[in-house]
N, C-alpha and C positions, 0 to 999 in steps of 0.2 A: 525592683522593689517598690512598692505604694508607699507614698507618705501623704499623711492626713493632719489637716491644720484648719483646726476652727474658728470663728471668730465672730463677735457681734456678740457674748454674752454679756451679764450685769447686774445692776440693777435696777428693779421696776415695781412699784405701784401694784396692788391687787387691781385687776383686771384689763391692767395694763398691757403691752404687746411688743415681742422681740424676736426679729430676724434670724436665725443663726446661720451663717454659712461655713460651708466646709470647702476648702479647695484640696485637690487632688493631684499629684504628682507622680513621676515614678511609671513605671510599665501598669498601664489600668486596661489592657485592651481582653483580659480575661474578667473582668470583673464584671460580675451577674446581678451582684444585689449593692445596693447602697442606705444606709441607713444611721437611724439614730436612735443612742439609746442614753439613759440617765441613770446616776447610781446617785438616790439620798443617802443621808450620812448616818452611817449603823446596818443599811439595807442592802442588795445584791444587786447587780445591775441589772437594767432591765429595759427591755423594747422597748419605744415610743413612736415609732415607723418606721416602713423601708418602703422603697421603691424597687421594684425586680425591672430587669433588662428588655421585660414584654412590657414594659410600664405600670403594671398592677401592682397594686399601694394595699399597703396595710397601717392599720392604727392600733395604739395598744386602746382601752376599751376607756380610758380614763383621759383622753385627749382627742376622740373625734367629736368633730364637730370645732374644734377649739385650733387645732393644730393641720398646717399642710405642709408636704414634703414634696418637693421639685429636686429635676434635674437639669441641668443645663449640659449636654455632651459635648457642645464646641468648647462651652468656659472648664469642661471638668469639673464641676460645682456643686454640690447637692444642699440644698437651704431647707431650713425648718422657719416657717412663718409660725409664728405664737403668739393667740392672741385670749384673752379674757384667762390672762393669767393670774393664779392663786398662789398663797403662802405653801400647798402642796407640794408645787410642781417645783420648787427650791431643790436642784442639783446640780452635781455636775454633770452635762453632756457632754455625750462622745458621738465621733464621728467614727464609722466604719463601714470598708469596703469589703467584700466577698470575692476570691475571688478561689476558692476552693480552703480558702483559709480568713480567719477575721485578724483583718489588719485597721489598727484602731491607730483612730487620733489621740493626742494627750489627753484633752478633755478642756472644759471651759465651766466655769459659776455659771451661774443663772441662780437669781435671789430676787426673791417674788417678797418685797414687805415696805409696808406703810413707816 
């Protein structure tokens, strides 16, 4: 079984910048895709990248340029760099791995405000 634990969220300043990382435990050696996604409060969850097992990245359309997602396979790690962050991007993130099924992290804040 995967377990997913995040960590590095908070708070920060409009245009400010936060790390997130996810560590990964548990049987991962099926897992295809690793990613991260955010649910604002009232809203559906929703992408914000993954990384696939050929290394091809995707961005949801509202974070490139702004955001990069790494993997680290000896640490088991997948980290969200965040930078020129806004009062928008205020949610919780979650950590999730693929591995024919989406096995999620708790999740973590993240609060973008002056």
């Amino acid at each position: 079984q995967v377990q997913l634990m995040e960590s590095g969220g908070g708070l920060v300043q409009p245009g400010g910048s936060l790390n997130l990382s996810c560590a990964i435990t548990g049987t991962n050696d099926k897992i295809y895709l690793w990613g991260w996604y955010r649910q604002i409060r009232g809203k559906q969850r929703e992408v914000v990248a993954y990384i696939r097992s050929d290394t091809a990245t995707h961005y949801a359309d509202f974070v490139k340029g702004r955001f990069a997602i790494s993997r680290d396979g000896a640490k088991n790690t997948v980290d969200l760099q965040m930078n020129n962050l806004n009062p928008e991007d205020t949610a919780v993130y979650y950590c999730a791995a693929v591995d024919g099924r989406f096995n999620w992290g708790q999740g973590i804040q993240v609060t973008v405000s002056s």
